[in-house]
C-alpha positions as semicolon CSV with decimal commas, in nm:
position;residue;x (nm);y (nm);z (nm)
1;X;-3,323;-4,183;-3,881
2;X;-3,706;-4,107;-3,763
3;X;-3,854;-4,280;-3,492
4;X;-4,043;-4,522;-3,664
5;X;-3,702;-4,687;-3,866
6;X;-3,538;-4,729;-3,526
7;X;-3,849;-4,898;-3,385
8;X;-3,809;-5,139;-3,695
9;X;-3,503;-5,187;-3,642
10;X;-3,484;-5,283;-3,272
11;X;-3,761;-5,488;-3,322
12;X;-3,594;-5,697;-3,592
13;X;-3,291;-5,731;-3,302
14;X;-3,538;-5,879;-3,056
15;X;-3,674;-6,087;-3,289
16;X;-3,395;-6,277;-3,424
17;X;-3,240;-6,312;-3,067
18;X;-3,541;-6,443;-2,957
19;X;-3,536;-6,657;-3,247
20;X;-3,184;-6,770;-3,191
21;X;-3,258;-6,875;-2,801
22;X;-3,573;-7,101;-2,961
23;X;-3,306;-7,332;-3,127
24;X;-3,012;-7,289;-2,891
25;X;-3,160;-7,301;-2,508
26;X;-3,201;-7,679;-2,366
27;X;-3,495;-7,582;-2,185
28;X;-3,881;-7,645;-2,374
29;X;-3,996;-7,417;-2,137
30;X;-3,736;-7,121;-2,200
31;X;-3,762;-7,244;-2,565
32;X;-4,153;-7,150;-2,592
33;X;-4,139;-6,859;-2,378
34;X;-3,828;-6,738;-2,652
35;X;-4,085;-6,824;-2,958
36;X;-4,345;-6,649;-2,769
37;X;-4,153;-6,309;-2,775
38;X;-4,063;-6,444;-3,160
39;X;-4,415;-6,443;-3,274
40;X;-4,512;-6,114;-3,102
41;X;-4,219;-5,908;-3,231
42;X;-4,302;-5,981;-3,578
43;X;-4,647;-5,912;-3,510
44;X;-4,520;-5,603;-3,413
45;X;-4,307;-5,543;-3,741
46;X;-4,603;-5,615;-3,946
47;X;-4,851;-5,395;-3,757
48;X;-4,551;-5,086;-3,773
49;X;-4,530;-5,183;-4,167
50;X;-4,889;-5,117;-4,220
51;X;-5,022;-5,449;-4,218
52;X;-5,212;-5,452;-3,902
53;X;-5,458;-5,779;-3,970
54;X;-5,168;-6,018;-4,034
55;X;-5,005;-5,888;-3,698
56;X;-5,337;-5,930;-3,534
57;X;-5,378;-6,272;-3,677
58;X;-5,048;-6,352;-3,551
59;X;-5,096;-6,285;-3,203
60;X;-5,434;-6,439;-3,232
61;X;-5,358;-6,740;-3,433
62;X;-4,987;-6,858;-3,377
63;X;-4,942;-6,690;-2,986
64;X;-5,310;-6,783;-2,865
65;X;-5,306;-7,168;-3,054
66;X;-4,988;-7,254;-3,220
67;X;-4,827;-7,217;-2,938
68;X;-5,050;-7,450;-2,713
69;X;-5,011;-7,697;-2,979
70;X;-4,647;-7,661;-2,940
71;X;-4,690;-7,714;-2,582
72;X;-4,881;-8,044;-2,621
73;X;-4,647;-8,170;-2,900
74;X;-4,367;-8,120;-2,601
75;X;-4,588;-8,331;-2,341
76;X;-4,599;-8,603;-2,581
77;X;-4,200;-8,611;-2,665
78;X;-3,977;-8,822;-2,463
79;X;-3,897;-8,594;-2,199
80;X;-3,841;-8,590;-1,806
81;X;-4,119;-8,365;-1,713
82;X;-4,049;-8,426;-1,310
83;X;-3,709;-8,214;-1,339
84;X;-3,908;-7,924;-1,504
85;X;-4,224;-7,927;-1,236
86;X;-3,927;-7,890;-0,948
87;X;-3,855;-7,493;-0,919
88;X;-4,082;-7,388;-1,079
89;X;-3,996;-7,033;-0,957
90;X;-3,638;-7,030;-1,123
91;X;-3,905;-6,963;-1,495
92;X;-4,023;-6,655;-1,298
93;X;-3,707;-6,444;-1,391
94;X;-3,737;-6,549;-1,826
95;X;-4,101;-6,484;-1,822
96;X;-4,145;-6,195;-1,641
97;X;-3,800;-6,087;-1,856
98;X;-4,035;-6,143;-2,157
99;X;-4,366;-5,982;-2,045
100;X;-4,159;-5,669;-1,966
101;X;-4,004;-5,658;-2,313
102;X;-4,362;-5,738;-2,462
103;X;-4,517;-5,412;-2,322
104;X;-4,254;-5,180;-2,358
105;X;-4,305;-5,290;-2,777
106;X;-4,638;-5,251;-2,734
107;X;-4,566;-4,890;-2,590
108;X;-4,311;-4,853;-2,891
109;X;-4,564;-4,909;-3,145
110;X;-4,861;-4,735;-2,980
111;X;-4,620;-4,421;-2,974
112;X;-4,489;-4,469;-3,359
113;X;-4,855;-4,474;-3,452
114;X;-4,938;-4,170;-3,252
115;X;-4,706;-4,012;-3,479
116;X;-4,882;-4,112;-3,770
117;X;-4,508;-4,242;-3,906
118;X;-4,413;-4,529;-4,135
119;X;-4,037;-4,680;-4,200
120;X;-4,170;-4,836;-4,525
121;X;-4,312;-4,569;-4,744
122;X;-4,700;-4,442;-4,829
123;X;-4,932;-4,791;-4,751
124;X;-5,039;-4,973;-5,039
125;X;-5,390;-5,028;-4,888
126;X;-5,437;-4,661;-4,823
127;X;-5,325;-4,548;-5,173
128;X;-5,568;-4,763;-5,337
129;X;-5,859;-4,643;-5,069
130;X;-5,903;-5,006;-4,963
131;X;-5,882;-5,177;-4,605
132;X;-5,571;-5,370;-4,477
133;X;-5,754;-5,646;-4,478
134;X;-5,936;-5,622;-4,813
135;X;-5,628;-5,542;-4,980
136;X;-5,405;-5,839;-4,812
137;X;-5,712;-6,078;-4,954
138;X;-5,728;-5,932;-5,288
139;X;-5,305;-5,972;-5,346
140;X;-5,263;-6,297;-5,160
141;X;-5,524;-6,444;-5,408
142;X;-5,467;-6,273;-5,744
143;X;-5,056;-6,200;-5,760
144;X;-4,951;-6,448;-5,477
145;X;-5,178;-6,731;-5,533
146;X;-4,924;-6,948;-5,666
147;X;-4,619;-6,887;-5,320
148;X;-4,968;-6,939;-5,134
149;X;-5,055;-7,236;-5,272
150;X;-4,711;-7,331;-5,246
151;X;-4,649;-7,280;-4,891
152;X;-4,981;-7,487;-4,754
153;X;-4,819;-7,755;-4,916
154;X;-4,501;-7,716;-4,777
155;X;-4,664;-7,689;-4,406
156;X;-4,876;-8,002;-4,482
157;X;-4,552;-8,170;-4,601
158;X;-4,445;-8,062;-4,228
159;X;-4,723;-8,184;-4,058
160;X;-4,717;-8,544;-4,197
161;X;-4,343;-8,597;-4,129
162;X;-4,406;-8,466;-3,763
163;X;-4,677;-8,694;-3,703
164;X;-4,445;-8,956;-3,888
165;X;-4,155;-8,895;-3,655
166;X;-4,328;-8,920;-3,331
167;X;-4,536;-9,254;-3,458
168;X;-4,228;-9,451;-3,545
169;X;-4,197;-9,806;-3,370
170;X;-3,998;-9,759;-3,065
171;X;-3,947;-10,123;-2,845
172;X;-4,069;-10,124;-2,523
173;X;-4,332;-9,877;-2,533
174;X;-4,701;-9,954;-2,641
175;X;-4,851;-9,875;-2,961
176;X;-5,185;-9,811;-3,076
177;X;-5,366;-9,979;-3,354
178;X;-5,618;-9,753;-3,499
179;X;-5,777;-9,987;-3,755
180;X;-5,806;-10,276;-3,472
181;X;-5,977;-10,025;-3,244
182;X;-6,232;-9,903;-3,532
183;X;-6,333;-10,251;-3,588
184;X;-6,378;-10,339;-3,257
185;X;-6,759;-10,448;-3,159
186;X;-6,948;-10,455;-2,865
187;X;-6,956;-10,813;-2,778
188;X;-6,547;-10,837;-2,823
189;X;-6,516;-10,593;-2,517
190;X;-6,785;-10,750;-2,300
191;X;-6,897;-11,106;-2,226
192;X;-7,179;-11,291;-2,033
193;X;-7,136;-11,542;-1,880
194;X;-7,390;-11,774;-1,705
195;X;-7,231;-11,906;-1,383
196;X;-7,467;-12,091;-1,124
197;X;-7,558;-12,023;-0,819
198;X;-7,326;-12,187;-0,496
199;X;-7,463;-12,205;-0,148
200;X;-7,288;-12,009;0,087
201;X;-6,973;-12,098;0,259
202;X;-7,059;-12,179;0,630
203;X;-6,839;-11,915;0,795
204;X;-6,599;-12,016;1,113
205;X;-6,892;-11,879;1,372
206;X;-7,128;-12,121;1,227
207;X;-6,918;-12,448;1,254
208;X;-6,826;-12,384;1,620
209;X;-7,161;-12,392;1,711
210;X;-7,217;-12,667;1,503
211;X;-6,945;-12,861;1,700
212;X;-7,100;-12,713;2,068
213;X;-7,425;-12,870;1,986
């Protein structure tokens, strides 16, 4: 077994742990640190199989935006926030356990391509004397168009039901109307009215020396 297959091999490990503590920890926090380390170990996989735009565009796109999404989507959930802003310290331990195991990857991989080493055979892309990313374009739309196609439905299926779930009618808690706030007009939200003018009160000051003189 060459460097490069064990590499694989722990890195596959890390990620389904990592994966496993996403669904199982009660804590969002621990939970999107977890998916963090999730989404840059298989970035990592990808980048020691060869394919090193789709691990780039996985740090880039699902670490750097996904994941802030994820964090808003958790702010809007019915959740206790107060409990998780006390200690925030007692995170310290998870993240820093994850930044660690983050750069000694990177190290991994940064040594397995020093070696100029593989664990999945000559690269496709190479062979044909193409880029990564030309050749990932020219098979995802040619041979894969169809499982492409495919899976943007399936992830705009996803979307609708999530935005479905956290819209449902809940009692006791305001809901927003967006058709009655598009047709709302100026003169619905403000109003003149003409009032007239009223002489002044005469204060307490002024009617004692009224009564003196």
């Amino acid at each position: 077994m060459d460097f490069a297959t064990l590499a694989f091999l722990v890195f596959a490990a890390i990620a389904v742990i990592s994966a496993g503590g996403v669904i199982t920890v009660r804590n969002p926090v621990h939970a999107a640190l977890c998916l963090v380390l999730t989404f840059f170990t298989v970035a990592c996989t990808w980048i020691l199989a060869g394919a090193e735009f789709l691990g780039v565009a996985l740090i880039l796109v699902y670490v750097g935006a996904v994941m802030v999404l994820f964090l808003f989507v958790v702010m809007m959930l019915d959740i206790d926030v107060a409990p998780l802003r006390e200690g925030f310290v007692r995170y310290l331990p998870l993240g820093l356990l994850v930044a660690v195991v983050m750069l000694v990857e990177m190290l991994t991989l940064i040594g397995v391509k020093a070696e100029l080493a593989t664990a999945f055979g000559e690269d496709p892309a190479a062979a044909q004397g193409l880029s990564n990313t030309e050749w990932i374009a020219r098979a995802l739309f040619t041979e894969f168009m169809l499982p492409f196609e495919v899976a943007a439905v399936i992830l705009t299926i996803a979307v609708v039901a999530a935005v479905m779930l956290t819209l449902r009618r809940r009692s006791g808690v305001k809901q927003q109307d967006p058709a009655a706030q598009s047709r709302v007009r100026a003169q619905d939200r403000i109003r003149m009215i003409s009032m007239p003018a009223e002489g002044r009160a005469p204060a307490a000051g002024d009617a004692a020396e009224e009564v003196k003189s």
